[in-house]
C-alpha positions as CSV (number, residue, x, y, z in Angstrom):
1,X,-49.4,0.0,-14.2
2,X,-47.4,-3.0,-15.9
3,X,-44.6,-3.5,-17.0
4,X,-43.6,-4.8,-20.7
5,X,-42.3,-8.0,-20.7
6,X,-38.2,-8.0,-21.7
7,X,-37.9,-9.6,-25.1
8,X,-36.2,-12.9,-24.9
9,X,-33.8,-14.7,-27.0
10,X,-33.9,-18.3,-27.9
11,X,-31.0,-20.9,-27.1
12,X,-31.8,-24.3,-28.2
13,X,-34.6,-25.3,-25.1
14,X,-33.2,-22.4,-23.2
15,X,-34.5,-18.9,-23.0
16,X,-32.1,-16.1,-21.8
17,X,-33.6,-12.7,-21.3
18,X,-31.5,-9.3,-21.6
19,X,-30.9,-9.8,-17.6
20,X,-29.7,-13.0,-17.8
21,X,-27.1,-12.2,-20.6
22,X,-25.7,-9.1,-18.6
23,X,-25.4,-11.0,-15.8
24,X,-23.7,-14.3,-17.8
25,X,-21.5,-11.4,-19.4
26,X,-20.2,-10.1,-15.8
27,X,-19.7,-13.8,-14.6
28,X,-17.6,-14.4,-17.5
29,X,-15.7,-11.2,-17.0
30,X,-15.1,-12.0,-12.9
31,X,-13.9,-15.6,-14.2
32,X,-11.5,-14.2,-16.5
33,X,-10.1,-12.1,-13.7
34,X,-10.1,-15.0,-11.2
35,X,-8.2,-17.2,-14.1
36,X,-5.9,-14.6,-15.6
37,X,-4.9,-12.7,-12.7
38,X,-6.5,-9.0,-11.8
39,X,-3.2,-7.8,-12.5
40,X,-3.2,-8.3,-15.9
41,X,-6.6,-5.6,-16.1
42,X,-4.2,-2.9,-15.1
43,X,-2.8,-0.6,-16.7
44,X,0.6,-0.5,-18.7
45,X,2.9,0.8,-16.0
46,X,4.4,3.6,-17.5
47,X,6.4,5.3,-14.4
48,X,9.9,4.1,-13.2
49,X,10.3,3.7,-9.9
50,X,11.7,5.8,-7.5
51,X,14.5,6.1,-5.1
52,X,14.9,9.0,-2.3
53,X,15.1,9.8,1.7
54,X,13.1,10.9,3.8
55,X,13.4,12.4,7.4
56,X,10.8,11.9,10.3
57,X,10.1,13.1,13.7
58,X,8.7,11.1,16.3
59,X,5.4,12.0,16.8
60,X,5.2,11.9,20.4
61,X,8.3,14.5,22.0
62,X,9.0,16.3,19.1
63,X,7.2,20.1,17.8
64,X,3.6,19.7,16.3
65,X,4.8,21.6,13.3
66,X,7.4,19.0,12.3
67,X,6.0,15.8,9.9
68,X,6.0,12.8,11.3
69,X,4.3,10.0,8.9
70,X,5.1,9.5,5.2
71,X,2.0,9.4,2.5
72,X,3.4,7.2,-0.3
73,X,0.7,7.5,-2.4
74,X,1.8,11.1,-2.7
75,X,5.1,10.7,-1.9
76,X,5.6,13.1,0.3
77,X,6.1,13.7,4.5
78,X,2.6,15.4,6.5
79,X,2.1,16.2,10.0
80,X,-0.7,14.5,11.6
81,X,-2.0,17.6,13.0
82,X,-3.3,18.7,9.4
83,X,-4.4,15.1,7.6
84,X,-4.5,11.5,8.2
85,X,-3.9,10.9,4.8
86,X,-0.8,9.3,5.3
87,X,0.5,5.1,5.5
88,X,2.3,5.0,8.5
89,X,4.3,7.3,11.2
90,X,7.5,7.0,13.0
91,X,7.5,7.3,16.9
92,X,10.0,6.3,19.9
93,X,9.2,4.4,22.9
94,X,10.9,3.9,26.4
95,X,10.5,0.1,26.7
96,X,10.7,-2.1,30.3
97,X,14.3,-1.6,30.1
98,X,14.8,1.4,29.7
99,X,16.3,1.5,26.3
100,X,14.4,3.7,23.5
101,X,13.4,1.6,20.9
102,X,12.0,2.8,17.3
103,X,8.8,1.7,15.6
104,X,7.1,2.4,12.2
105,X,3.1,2.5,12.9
106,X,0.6,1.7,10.3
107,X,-2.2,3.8,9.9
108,X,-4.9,0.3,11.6
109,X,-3.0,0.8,14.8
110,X,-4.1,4.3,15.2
111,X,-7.8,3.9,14.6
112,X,-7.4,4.7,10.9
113,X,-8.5,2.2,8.0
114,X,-6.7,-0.8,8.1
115,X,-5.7,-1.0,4.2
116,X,-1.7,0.3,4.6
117,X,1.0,-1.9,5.9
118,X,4.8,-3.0,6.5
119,X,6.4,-6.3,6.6
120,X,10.2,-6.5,8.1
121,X,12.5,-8.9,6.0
122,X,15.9,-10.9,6.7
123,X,17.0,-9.7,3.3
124,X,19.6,-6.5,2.4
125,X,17.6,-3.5,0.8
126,X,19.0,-4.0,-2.9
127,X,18.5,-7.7,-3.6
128,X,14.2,-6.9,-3.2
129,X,12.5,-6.6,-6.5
130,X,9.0,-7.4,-6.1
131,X,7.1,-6.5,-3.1
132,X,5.1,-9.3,-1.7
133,X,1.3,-9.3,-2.7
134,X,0.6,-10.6,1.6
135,X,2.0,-10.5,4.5
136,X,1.3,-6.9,5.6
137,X,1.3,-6.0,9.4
138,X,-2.0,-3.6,9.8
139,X,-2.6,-3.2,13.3
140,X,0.4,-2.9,15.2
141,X,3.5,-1.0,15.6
142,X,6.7,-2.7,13.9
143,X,9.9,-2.1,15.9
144,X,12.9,-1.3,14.0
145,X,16.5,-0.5,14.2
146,X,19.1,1.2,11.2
147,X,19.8,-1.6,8.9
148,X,16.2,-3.3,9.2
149,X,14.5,-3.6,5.8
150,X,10.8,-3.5,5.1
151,X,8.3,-4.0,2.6
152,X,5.1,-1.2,3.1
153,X,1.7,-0.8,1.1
154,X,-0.2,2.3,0.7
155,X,-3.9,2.4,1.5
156,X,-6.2,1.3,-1.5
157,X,-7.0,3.5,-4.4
158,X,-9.2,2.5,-7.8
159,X,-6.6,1.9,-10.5
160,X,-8.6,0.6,-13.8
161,X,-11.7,-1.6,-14.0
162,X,-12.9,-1.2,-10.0
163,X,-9.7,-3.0,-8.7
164,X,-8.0,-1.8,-5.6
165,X,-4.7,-1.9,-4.8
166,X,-1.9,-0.1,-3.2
167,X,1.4,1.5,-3.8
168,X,4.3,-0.6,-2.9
169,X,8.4,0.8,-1.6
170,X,10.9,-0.8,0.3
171,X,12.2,0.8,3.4
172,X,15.2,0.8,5.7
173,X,16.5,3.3,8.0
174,X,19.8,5.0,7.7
175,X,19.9,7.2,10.9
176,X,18.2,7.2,14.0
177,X,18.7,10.0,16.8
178,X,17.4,8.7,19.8
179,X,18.4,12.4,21.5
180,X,17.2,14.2,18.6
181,X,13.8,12.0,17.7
182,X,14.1,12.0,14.1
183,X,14.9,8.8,11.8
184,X,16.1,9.3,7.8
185,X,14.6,6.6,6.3
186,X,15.8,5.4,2.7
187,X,12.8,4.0,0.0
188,X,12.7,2.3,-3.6
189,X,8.8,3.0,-4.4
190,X,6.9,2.0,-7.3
191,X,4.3,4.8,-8.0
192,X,2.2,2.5,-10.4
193,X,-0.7,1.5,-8.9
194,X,-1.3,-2.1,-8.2
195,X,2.1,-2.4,-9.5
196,X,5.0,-4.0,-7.2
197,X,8.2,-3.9,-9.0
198,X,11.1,-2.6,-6.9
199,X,14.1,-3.0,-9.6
200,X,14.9,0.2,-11.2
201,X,13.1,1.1,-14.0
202,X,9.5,1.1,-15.2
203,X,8.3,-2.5,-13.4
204,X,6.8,-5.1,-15.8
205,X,4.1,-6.2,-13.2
């Protein structure tokens, strides 16, 4: 059986075929996204951001019913028992001293996908308003302390035109009992995808 020949258009001495044009047609489009920024194939953001607390119990030492990792995606605290959809979780650790130290745990370091992360900064929670784009911690725990501020990214969804991005928030936690095992943890999180404004307000990119 053969196949009819795909009609061709003529370019000066060149001939492109259907094919070729697709494919010149989806270079251009990947060239404009290199040159213009992916961003800028989002979306409007139309959701202001967010500002709340959350508590956490450590997930080792603590009753399997109560959650221990936070899912910013969907905003929400689960329990690891029932879905490891979730961005990181909180635990507590005896170190060589002695001394109980807290941590934040992405979801890499527990065998998860490697696409959520956190980033500690020397900066105070409410002079952050844009979440970095790099810089994420994926693979291992990130000690922390009350007053220590962080950047986190969600795991990747599909926003608009096949990009993937994350959600991004700001962190920093308020209370820790030690004797208790539970941390309250303070976020500003921008639930536009791909966007990472962390002023108040809808976020302009």
């Amino acid at each position: 059986m053969r196949v009819k020949a795909t009609p061709s258009i003529v370019r000066g001495s060149r001939v492109f075929s259907r094919l070729d044009l697709a494919r010149a047609g989806l270079a251009l489009f990947a060239a404009t996204l290199t040159a213009c920024g992916e961003v800028n194939y989002l979306s409007p953001a139309s959701m202001p951001t967010y500002e709340d607390t959350v508590t956490l119990w450590a997930a080792t030492g603590t009753a399997v019913e109560l959650p221990s990792a936070f899912d910013l995606i969907g905003v929400t605290v689960v329990r690891t028992d029932r879905t490891n959809l979730f961005d990181f979780l909180f635990d507590l650790r005896t170190d060589s001293t002695g001394d109980t130290v807290a941590f934040l745990v992405p979801r890499g370091a527990l065998g998860l996908s490697d696409d959520a992360g956190l980033q500690r900064v020397a900066a105070r929670f409410d002079t952050l308003y844009l979440a970095p784009s790099g810089g994420y911690e994926f693979h291992a725990e990130v000690p922390v302390d009350t007053g220590t501020v962080l950047f986190a990214r969600s795991r990747l969804q599909t926003c608009n035109f096949g990009l993937s991005y994350g959600i991004y928030a700001k962190l920093q936690p308020l209370v820790i009992s030690r004797r208790e095992r539970w941390m309250k943890i303070r976020f500003r999180l921008d639930p536009n995808c791909g966007y990472r404004g962390l002023g108040e307000g809808v976020p302009g990119r």
